[in-house]
N, C-alpha and C positions, 0 to 999 in steps of 0.2 A: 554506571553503564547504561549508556542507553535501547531501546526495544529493538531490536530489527524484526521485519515482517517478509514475506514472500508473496508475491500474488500478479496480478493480471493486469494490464492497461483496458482499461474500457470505454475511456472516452481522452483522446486530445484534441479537441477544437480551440482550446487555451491557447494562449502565448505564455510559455513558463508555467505551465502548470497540466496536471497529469488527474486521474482519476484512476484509484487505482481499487481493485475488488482483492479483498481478504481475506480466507477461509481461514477459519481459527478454530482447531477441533478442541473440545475439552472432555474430560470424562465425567458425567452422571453423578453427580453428589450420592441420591440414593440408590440409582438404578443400578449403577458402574456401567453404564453403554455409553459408546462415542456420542458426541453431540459436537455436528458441524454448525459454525456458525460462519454467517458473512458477510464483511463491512465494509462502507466503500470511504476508501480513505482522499482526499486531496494531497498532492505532492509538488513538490519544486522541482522544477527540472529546467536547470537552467540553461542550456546550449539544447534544446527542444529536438534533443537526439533518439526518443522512445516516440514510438509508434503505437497505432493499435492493434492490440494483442499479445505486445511484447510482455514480457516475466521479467520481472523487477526485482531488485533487493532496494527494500525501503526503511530508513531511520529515523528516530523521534529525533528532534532537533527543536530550536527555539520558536516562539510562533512568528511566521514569516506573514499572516495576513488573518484574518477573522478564522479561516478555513483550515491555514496551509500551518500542518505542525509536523510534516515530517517532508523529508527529502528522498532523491532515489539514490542510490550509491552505485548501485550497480546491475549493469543489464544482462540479464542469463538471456543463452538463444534456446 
């Protein structure tokens, strides 16, 4: 199975490729309190149909370039 993620467009000045920011909350090994974390991942997107600031659905996938290891799937509004 591969990961899917949720998260933000923050930069398309690309051709075919997306940047996209990733809050990834976990819970506290010893505190037990949330801890947000967040990563800026690179994406495919091949018909360069997402914008900035659009909400993404994005998936691990094979590596497409030094950077690019995951794809978008799907665009929430």
């Amino acid at each position: 199975m591969r990961r899917r993620f949720s998260g933000e467009v923050i930069s398309d000045k690309m051709d075919k490729s997306r940047l996209v920011k990733v809050e990834i909350k976990r819970r506290h090994p010893l505190l037990g309190k949330v801890v947000r974390k967040h990563i800026k991942v690179m994406c495919h997107d091949n018909n360069n149909k997402t914008k900035l600031g659009d909400t993404v659905v994005i998936e691990e996938t094979r590596p497409l370039s030094k950077k690019k290891h995951f794809r978008i799937v799907e665009v929430k509004k």
